[in-house]
N, C-alpha and C positions, 0 to 999 in steps of 0.2 A: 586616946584611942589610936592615933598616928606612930604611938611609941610603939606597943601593943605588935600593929603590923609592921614596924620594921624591924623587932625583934624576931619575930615570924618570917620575914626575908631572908634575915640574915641567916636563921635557924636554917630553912632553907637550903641556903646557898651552902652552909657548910657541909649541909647532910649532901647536897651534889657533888661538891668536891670529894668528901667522901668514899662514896659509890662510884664516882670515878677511877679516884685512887686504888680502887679494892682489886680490880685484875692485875695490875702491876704489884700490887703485894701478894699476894695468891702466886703469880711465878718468882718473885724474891724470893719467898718461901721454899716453893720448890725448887729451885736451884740451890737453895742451901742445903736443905733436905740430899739434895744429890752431892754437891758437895761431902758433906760429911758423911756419905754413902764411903764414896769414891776413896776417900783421904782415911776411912776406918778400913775399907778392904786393902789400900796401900799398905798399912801398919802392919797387919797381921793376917794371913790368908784364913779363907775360911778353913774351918776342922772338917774330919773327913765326913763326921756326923753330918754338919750341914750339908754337903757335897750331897753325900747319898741323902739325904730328906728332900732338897731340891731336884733331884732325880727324879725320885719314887714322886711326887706332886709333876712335872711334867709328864711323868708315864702315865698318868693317872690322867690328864688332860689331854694329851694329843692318843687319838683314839687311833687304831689302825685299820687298815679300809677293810680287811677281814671283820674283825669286832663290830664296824659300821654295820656292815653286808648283815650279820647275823642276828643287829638288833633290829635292823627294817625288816627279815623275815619273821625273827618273831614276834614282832606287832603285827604282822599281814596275817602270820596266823591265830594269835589273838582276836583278830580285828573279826575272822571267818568263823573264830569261835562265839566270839559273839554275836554273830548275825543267827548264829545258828540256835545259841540258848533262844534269844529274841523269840525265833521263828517257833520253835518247842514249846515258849510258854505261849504264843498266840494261839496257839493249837487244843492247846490243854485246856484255853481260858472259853474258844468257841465252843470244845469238845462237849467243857461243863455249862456254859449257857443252853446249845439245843438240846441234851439231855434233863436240866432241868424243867424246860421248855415243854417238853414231851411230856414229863411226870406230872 
C-alpha cells in the first residue's frame, strides 16, 4: 500500500514540476515564434500584396470618429424605432382586447 502512495507522490510532484515549467515554456515558445518572425521578414520583405492586405485589415479595424459618430446615431435611431413599433403594437393589442370586450 506504502508503494502505491509514493508512487502517487512522486506522480504528483512531477505533474507540479510540470505545471511549473509550463509558463516559461509558453514564452520560449513565443519568443521563437518572434524570432523566426523577425529573422523571415530580415530575409525577404514582405510583397506588395501583403502590404496592402495588412492595410486594408487595419483600415478595417481602426474605425474613424465620423464612422463612430454615425453608428451611435443610428443605433439611437433604431433604438426610437423600436420603442415606437413596441408602443404601436401595445396599442393595437389593448385596441383588440376592449373591442373584443365590448362584442
Amino acid at each position: 500500500m506504502s508503494n502505491s502512495i509514493e508512487e502517487l507522490e512522486a506522480q504528483i510532484a512531477a505533474l507540479e514540476k510540470k505545471i511549473a515549467d509550463e509558463p516559461r515554456r509558453l514564452l520560449d515558445e513565443k519568443k521563437r515564434k518572434q524570432k523566426m518572425e523577425e529573422e523571415r521578414l530580415a530575409i525577404m520583405p514582405p510583397s506588395d500584396e501583403v502590404l496592402k492586405q495588412r492595410r486594408e485589415k487595419m483600415h478595417k479595424v481602426e474605425m474613424t470618429r465620423g464612422e463612430a459618430s454615425n453608428a451611435r446615431m443610428d443605433q439611437a435611431k433604431d433604438g426610437v424605432l423600436l420603442v415606437l413599433l413596441l408602443a404601436a403594437i401595445g396599442m393595437m393589442a389593448f385596441w383588440l382586447f376592449t373591442a373584443l370586450q365590448g362584442a
